[in-house]
Biopython code that builds the backbone (N, CA, C, O; Angstrom):
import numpy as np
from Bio.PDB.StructureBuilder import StructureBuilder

atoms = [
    (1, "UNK", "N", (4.714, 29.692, 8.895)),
    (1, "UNK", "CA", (4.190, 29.733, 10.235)),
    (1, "UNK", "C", (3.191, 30.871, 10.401)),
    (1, "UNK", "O", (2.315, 30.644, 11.235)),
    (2, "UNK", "N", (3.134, 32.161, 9.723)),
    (2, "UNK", "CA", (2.699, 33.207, 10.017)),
    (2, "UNK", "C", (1.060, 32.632, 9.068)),
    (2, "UNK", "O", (0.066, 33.331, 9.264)),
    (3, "UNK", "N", (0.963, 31.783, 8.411)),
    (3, "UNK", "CA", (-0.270, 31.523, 7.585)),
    (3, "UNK", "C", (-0.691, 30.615, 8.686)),
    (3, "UNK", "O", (-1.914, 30.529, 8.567)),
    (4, "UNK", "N", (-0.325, 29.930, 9.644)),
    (4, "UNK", "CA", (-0.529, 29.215, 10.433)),
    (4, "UNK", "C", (-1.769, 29.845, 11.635)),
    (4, "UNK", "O", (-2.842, 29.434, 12.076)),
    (5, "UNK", "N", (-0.873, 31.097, 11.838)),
    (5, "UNK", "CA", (-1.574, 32.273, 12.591)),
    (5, "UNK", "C", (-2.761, 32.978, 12.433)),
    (5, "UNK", "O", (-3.527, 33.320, 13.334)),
    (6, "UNK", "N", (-2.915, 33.251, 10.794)),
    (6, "UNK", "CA", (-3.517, 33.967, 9.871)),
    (6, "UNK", "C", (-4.873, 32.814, 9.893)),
    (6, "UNK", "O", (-5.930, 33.405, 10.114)),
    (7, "UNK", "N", (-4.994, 31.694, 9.756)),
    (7, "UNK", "CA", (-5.723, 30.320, 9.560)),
    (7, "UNK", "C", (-6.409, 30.357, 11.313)),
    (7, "UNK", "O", (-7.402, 29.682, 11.585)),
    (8, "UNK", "N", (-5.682, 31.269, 12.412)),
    (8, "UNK", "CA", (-6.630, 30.895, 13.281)),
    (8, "UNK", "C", (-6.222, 29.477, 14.811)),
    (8, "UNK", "O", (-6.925, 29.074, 15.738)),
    (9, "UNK", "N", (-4.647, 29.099, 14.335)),
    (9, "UNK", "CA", (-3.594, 28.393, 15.102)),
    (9, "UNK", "C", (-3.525, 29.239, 16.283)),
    (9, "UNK", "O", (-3.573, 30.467, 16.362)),
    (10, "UNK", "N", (-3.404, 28.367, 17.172)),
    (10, "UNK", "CA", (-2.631, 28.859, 18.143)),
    (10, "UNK", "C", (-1.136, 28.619, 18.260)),
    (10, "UNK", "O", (-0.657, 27.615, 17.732)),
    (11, "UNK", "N", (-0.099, 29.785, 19.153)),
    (11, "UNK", "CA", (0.983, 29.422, 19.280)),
    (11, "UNK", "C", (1.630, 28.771, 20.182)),
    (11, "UNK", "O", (2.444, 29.608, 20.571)),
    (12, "UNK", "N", (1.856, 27.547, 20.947)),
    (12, "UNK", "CA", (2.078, 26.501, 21.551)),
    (12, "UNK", "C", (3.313, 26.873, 22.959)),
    (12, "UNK", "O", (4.164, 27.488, 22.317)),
    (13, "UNK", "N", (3.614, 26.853, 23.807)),
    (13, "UNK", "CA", (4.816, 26.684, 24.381)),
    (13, "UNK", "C", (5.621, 25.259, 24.192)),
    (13, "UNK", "O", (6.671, 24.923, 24.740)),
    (14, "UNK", "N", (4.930, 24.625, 23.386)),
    (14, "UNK", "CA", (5.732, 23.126, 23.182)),
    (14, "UNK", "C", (6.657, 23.176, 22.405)),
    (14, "UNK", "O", (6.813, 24.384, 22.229)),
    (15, "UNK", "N", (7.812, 22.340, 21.466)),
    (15, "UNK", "CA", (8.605, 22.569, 20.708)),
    (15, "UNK", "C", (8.352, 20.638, 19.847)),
    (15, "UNK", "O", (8.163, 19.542, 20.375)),
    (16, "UNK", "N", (8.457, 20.988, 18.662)),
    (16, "UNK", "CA", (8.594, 19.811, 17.479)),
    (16, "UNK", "C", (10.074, 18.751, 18.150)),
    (16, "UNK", "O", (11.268, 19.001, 18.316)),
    (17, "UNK", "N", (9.271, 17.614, 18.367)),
    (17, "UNK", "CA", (10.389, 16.492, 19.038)),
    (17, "UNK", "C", (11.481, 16.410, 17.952)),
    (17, "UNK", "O", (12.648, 16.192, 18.278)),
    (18, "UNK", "N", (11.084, 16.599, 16.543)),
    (18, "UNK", "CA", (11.987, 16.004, 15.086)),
    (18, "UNK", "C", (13.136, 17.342, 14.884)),
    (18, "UNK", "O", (14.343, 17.165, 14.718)),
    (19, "UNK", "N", (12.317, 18.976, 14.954)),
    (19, "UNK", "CA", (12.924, 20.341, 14.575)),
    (19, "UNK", "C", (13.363, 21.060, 15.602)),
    (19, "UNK", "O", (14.260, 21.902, 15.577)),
    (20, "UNK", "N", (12.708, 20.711, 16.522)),
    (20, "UNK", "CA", (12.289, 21.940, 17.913)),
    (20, "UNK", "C", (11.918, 23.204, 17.518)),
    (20, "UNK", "O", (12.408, 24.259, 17.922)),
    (21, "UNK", "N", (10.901, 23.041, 16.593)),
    (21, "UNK", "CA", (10.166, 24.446, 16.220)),
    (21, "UNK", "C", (8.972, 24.645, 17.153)),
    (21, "UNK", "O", (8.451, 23.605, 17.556)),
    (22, "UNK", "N", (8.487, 25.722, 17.535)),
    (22, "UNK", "CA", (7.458, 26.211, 17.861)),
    (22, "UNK", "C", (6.308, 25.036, 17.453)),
    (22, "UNK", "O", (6.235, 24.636, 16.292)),
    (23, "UNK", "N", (5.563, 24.606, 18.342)),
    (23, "UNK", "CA", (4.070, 23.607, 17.881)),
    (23, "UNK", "C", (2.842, 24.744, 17.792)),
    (23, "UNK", "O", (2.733, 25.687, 18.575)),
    (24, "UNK", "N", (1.838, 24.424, 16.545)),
    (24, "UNK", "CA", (0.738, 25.066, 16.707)),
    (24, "UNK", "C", (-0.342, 24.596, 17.059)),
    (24, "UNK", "O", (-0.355, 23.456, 16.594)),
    (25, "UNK", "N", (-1.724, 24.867, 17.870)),
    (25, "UNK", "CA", (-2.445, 23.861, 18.006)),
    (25, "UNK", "C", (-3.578, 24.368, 17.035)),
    (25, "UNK", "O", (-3.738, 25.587, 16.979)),
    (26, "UNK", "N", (-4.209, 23.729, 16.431)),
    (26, "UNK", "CA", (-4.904, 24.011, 15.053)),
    (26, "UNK", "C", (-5.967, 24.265, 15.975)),
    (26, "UNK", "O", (-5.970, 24.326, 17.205)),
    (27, "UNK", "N", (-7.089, 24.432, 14.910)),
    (27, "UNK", "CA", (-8.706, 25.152, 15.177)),
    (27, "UNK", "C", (-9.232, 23.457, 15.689)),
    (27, "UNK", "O", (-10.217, 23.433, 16.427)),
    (28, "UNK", "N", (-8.639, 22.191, 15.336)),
    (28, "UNK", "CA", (-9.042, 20.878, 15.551)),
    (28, "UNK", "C", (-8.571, 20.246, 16.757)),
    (28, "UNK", "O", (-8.679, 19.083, 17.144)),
    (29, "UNK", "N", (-7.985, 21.331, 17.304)),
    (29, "UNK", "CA", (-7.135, 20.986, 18.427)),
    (29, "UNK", "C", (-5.764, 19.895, 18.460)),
    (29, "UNK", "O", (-5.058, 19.333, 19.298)),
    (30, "UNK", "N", (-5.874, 19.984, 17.240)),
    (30, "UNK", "CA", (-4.161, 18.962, 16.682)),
    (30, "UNK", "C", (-3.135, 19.757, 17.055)),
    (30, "UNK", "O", (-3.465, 20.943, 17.096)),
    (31, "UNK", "N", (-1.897, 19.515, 17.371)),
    (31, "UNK", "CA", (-0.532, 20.171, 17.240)),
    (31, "UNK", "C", (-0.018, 19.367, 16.065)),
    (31, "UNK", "O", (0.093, 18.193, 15.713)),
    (32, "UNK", "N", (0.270, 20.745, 15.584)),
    (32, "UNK", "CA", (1.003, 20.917, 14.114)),
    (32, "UNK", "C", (2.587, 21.516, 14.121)),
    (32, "UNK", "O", (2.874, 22.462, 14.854)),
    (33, "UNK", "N", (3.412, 20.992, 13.392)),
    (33, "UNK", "CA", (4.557, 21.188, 13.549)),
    (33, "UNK", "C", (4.695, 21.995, 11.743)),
    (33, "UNK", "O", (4.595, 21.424, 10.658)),
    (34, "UNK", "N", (4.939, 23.405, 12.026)),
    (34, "UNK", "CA", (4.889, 24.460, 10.850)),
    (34, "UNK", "C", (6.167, 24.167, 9.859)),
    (34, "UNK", "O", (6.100, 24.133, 8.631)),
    (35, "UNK", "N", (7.053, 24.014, 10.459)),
    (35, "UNK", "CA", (8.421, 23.137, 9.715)),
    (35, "UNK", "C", (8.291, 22.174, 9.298)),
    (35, "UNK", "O", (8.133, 22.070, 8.082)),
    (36, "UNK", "N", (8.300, 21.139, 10.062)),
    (36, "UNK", "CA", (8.391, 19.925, 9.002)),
    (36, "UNK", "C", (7.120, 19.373, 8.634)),
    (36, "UNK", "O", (7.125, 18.191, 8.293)),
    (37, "UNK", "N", (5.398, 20.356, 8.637)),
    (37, "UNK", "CA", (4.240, 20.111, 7.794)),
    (37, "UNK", "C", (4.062, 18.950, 8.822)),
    (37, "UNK", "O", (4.486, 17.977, 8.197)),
    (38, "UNK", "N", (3.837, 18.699, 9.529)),
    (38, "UNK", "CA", (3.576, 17.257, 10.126)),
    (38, "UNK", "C", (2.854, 17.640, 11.323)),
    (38, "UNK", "O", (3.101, 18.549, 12.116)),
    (39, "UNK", "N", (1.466, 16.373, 11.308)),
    (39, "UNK", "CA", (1.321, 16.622, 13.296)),
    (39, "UNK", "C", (1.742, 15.674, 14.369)),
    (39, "UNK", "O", (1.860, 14.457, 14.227)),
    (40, "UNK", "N", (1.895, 16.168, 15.152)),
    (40, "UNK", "CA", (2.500, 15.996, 16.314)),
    (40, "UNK", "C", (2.078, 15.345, 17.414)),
    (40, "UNK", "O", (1.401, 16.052, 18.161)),
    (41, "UNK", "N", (2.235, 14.332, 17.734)),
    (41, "UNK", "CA", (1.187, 13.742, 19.402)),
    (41, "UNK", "C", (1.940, 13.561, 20.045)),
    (41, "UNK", "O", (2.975, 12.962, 19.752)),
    (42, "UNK", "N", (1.597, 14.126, 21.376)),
    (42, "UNK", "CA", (2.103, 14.253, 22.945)),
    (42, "UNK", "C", (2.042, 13.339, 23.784)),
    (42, "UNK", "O", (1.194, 13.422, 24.672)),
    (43, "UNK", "N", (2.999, 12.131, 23.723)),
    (43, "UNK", "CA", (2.289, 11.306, 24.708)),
    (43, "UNK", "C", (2.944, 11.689, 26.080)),
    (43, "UNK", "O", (4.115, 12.002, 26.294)),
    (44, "UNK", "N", (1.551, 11.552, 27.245)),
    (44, "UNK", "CA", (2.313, 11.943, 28.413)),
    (44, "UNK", "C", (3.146, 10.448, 29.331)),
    (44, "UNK", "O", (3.090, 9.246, 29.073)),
    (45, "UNK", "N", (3.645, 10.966, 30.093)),
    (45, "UNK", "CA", (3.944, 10.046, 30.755)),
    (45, "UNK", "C", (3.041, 8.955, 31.902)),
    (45, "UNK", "O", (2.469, 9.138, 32.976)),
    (46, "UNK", "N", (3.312, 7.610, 30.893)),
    (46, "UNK", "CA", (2.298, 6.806, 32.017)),
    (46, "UNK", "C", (1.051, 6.256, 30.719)),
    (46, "UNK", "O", (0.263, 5.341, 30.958)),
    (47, "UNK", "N", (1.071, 6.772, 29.788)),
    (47, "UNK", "CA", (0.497, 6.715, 28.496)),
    (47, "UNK", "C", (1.035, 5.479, 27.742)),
    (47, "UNK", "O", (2.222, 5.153, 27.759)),
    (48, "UNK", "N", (0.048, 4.808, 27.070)),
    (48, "UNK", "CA", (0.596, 3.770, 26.066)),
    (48, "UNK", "C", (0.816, 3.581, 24.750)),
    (48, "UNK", "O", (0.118, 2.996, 23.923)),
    (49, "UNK", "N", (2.188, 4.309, 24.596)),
    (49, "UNK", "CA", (2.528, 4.722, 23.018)),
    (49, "UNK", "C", (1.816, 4.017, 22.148)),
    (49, "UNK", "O", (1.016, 4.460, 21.324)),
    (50, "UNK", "N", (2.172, 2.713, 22.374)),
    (50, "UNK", "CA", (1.641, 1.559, 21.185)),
    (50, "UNK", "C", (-0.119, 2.106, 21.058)),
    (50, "UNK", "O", (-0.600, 2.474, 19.986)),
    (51, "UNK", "N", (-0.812, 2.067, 22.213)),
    (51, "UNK", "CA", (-2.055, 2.240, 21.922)),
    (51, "UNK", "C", (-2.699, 3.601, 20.925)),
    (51, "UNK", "O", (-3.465, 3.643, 19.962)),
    (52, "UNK", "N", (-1.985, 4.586, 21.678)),
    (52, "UNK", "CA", (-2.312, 5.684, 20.904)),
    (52, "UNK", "C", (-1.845, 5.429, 19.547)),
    (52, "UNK", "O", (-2.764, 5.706, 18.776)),
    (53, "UNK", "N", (-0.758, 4.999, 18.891)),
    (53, "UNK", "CA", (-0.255, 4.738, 17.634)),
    (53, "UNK", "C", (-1.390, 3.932, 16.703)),
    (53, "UNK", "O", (-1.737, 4.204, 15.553)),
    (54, "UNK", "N", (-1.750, 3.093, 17.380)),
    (54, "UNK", "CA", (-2.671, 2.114, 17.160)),
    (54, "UNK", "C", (-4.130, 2.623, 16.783)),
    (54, "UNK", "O", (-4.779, 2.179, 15.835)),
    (55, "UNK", "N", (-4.644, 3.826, 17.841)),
    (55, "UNK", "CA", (-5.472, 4.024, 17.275)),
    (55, "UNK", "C", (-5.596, 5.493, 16.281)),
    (55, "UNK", "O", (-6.652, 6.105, 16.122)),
    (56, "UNK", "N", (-4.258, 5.886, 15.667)),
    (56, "UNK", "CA", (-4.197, 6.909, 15.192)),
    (56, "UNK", "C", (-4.138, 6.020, 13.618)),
    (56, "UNK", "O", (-4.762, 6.416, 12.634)),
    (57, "UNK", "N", (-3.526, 5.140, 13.620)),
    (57, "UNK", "CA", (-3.256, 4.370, 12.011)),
    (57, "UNK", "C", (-4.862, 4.100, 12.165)),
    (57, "UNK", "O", (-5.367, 4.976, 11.463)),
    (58, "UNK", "N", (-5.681, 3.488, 12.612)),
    (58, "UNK", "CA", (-7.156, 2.720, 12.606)),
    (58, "UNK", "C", (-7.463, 4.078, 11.942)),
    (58, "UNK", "O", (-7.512, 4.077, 10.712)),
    (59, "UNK", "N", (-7.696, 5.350, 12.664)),
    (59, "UNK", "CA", (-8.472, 6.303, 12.218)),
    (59, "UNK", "C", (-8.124, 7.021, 10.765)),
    (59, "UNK", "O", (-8.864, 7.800, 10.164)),
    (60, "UNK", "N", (-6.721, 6.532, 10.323)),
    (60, "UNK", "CA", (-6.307, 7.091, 9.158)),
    (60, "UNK", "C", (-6.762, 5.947, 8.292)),
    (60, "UNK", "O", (-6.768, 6.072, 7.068)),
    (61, "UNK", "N", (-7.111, 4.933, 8.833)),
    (61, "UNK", "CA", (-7.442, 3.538, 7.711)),
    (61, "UNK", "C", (-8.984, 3.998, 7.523)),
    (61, "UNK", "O", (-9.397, 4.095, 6.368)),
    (62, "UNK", "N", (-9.605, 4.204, 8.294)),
    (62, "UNK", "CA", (-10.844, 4.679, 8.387)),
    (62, "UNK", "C", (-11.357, 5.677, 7.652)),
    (62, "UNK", "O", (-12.542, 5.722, 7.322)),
    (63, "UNK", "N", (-10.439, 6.589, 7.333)),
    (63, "UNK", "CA", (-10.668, 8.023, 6.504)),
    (63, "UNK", "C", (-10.344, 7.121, 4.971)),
    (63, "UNK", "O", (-11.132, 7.120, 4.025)),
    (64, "UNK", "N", (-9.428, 6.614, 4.985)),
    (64, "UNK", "CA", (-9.014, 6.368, 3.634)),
    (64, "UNK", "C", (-10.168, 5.331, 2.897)),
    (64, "UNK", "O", (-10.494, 5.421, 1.713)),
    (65, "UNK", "N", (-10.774, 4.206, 3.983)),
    (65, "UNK", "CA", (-12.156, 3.389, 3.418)),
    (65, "UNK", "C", (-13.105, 3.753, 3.019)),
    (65, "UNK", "O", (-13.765, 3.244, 2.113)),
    (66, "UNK", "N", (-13.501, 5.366, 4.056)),
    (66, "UNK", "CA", (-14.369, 6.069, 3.779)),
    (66, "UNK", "C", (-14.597, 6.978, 2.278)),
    (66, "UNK", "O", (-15.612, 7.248, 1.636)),
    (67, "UNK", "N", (-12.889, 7.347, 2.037)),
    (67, "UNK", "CA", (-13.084, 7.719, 0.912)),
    (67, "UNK", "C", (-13.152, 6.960, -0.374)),
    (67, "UNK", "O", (-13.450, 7.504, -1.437)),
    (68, "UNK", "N", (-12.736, 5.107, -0.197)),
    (68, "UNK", "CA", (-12.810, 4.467, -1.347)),
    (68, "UNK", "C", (-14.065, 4.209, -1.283)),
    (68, "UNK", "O", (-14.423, 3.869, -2.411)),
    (69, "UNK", "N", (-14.998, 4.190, -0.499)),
    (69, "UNK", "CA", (-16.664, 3.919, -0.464)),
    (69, "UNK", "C", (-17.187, 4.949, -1.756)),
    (69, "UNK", "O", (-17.810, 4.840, -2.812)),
    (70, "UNK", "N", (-16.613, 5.848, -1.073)),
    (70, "UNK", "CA", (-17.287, 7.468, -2.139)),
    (70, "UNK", "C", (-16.880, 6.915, -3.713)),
    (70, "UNK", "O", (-17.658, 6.745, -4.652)),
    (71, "UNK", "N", (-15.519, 6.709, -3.686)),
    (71, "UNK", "CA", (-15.183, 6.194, -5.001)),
    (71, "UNK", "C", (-15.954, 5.843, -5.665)),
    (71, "UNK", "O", (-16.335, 6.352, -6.719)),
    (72, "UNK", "N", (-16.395, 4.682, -5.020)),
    (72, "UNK", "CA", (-17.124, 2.976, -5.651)),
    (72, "UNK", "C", (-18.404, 3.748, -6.010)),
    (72, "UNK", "O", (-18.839, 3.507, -7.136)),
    (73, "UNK", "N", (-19.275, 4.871, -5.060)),
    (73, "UNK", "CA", (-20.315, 4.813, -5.172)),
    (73, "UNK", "C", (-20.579, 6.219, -6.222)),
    (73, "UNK", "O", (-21.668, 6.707, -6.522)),
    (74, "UNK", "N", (-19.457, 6.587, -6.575)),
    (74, "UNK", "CA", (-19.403, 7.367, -7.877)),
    (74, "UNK", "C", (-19.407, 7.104, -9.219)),
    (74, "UNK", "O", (-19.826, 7.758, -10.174)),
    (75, "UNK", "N", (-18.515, 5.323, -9.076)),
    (75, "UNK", "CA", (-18.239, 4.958, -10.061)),
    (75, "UNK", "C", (-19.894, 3.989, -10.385)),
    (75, "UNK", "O", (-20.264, 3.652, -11.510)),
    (76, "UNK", "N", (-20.575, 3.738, -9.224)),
    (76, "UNK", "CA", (-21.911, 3.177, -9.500)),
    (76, "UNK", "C", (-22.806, 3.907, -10.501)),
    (76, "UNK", "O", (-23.314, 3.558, -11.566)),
    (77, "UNK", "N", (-22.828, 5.198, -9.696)),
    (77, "UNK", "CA", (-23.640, 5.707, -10.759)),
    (77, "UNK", "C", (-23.121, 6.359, -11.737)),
    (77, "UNK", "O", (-23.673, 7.375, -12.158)),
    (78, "UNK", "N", (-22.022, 5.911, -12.243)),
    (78, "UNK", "CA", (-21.780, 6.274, -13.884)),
    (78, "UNK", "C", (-21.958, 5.170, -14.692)),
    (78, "UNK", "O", (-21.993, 5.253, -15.920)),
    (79, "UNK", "N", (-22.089, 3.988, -13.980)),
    (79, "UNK", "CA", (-22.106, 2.802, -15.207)),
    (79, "UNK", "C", (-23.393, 2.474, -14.701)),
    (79, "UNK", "O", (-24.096, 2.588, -13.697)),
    (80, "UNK", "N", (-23.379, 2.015, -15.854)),
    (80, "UNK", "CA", (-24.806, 0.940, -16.437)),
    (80, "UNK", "C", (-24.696, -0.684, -16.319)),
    (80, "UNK", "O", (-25.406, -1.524, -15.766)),
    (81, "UNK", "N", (-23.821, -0.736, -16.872)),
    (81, "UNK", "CA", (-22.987, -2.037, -16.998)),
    (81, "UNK", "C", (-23.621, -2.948, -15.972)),
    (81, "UNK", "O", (-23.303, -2.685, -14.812)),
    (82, "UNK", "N", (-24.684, -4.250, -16.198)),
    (82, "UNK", "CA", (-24.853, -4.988, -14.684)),
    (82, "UNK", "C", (-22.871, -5.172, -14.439)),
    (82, "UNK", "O", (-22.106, -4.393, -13.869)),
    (83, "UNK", "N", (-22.590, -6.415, -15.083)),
    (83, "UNK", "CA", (-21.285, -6.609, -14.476)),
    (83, "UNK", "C", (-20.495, -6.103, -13.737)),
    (83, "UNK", "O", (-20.150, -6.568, -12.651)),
    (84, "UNK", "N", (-19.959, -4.683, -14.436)),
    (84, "UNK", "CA", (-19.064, -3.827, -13.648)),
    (84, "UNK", "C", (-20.121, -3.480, -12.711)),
    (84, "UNK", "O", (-19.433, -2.829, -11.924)),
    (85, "UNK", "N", (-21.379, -3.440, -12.190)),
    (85, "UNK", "CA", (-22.083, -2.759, -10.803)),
    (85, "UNK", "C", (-22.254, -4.631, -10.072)),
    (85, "UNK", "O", (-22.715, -4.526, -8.935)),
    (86, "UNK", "N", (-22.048, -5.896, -10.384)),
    (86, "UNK", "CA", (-21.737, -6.676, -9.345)),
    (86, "UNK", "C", (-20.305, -6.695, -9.201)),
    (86, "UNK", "O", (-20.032, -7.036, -8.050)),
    (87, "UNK", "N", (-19.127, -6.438, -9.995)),
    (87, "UNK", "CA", (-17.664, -6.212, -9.241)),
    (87, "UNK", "C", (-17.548, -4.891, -7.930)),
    (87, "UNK", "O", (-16.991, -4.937, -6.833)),
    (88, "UNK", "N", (-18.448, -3.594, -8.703)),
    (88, "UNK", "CA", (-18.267, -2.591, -7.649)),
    (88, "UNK", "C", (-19.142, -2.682, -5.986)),
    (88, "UNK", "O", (-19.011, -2.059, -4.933)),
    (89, "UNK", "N", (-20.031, -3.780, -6.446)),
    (89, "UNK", "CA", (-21.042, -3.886, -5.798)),
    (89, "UNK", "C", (-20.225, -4.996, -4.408)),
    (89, "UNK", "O", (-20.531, -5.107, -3.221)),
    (90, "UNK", "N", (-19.354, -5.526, -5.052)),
    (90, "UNK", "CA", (-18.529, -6.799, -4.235)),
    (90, "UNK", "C", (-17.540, -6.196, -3.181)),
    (90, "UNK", "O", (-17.302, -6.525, -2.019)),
    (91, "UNK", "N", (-16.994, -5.102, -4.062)),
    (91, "UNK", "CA", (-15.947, -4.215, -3.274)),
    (91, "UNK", "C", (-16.632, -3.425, -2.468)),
    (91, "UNK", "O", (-15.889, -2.968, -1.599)),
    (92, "UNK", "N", (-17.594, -3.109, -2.387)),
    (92, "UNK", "CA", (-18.494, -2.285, -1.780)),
    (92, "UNK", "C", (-18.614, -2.837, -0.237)),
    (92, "UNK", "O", (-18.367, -2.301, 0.844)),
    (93, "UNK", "N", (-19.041, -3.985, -0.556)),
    (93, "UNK", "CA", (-19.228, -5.032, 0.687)),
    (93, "UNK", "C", (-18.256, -4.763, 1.197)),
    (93, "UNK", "O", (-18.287, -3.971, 2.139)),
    (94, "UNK", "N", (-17.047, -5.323, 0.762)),
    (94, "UNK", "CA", (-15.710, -5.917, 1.095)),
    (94, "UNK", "C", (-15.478, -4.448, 2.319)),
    (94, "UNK", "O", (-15.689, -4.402, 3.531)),
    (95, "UNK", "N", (-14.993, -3.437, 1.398)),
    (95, "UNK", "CA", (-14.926, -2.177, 2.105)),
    (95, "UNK", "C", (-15.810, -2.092, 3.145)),
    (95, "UNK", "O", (-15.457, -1.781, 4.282)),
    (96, "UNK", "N", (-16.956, -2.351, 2.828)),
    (96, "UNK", "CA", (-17.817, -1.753, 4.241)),
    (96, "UNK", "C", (-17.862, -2.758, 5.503)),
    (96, "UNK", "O", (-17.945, -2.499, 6.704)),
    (97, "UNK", "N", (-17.792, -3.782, 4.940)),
    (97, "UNK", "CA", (-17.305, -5.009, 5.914)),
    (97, "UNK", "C", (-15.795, -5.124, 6.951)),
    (97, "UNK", "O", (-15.715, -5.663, 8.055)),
    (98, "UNK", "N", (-14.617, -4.381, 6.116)),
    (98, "UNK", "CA", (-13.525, -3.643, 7.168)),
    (98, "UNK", "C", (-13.813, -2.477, 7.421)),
    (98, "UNK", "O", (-13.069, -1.827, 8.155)),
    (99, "UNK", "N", (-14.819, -1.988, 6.947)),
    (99, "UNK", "CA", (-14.861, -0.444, 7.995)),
    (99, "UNK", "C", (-15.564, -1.163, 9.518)),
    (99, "UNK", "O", (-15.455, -0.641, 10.627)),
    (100, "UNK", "N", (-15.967, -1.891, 9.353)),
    (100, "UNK", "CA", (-17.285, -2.517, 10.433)),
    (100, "UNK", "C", (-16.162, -2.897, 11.339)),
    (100, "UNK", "O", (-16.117, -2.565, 12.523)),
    (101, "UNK", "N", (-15.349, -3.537, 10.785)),
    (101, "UNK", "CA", (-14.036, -4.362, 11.654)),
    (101, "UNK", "C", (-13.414, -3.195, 12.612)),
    (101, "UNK", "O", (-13.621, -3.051, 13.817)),
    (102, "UNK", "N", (-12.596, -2.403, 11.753)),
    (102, "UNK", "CA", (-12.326, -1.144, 12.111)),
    (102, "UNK", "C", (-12.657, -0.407, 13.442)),
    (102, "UNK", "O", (-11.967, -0.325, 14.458)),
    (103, "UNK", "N", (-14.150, 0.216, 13.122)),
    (103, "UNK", "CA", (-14.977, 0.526, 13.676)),
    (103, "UNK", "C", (-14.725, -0.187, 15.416)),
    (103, "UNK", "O", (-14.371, 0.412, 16.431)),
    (104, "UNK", "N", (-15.098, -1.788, 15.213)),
    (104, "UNK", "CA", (-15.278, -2.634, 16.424)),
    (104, "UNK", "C", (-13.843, -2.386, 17.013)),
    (104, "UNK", "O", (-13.608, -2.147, 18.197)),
    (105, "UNK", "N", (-13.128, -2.458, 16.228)),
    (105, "UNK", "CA", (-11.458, -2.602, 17.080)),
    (105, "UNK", "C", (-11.049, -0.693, 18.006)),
    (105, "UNK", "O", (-10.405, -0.366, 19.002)),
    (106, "UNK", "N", (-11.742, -0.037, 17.107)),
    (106, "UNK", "CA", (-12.027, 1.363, 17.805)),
    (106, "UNK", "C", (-12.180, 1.452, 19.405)),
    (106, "UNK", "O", (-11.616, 1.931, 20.389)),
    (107, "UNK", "N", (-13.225, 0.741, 19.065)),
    (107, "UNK", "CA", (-13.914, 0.676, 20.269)),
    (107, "UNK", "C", (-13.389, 0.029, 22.069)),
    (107, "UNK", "O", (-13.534, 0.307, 23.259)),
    (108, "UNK", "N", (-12.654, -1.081, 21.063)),
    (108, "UNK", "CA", (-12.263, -1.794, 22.448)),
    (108, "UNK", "C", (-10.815, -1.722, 22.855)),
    (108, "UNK", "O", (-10.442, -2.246, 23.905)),
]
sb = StructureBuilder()
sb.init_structure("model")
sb.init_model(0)
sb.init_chain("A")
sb.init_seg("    ")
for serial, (resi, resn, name, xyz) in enumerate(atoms, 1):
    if name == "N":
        sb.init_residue(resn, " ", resi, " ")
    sb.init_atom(name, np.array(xyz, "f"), 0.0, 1.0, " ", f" {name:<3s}", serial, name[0])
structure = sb.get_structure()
């Protein structure tokens, strides 16, 4: 917790729903729970769990597409290979075609 501090956290009056530890609110404005490494969302009352849930998995699907893009486009420019660059080239699509999805469902 004290590296928590040291990093620039703030110290919360809230308490961890799972530990009831102290919440920190990061430099990202996340609450972070220093015990059990995990963050934390507040839903208030009158709020729509499902939605917020909903769009917290989208944005973690989103990070994770983003990083298989990088993948693909690392693995492009190491090969030569036409073949293997129309398989990577397919997934490429594929990926960027559910980020697009993604993206739209963000939104609405």
């Amino acid at each position: 917790m004290a590296n928590l501090l040291r990093q620039g956290s703030t110290l919360t009056d809230l308490s961890c729903p799972s530990c009831s530890s102290p919440l920190f609110r990061l430099k990202n404005k996340a609450l972070w729970c220093g015990k059990c490494e995990k963050r934390v969302i507040v839903i208030k009352e009158g709020e729509d769990a499902q939605k917020i849930t909903s769009k917290m998995a989208l944005e973690k699907l989103e990070i994770t597409l983003l990083k298989k893009v990088q993948e693909i486009q690392n693995k492009m420019e190491e090969t030569e290979n036409v073949e293997d660059l129309q398989k990577l080239s397919t997934a490429l699509s594929e990926l960027l075609d559910n980020l697009a999805k993604i993206r739209e469902m963000k939104e609405n």
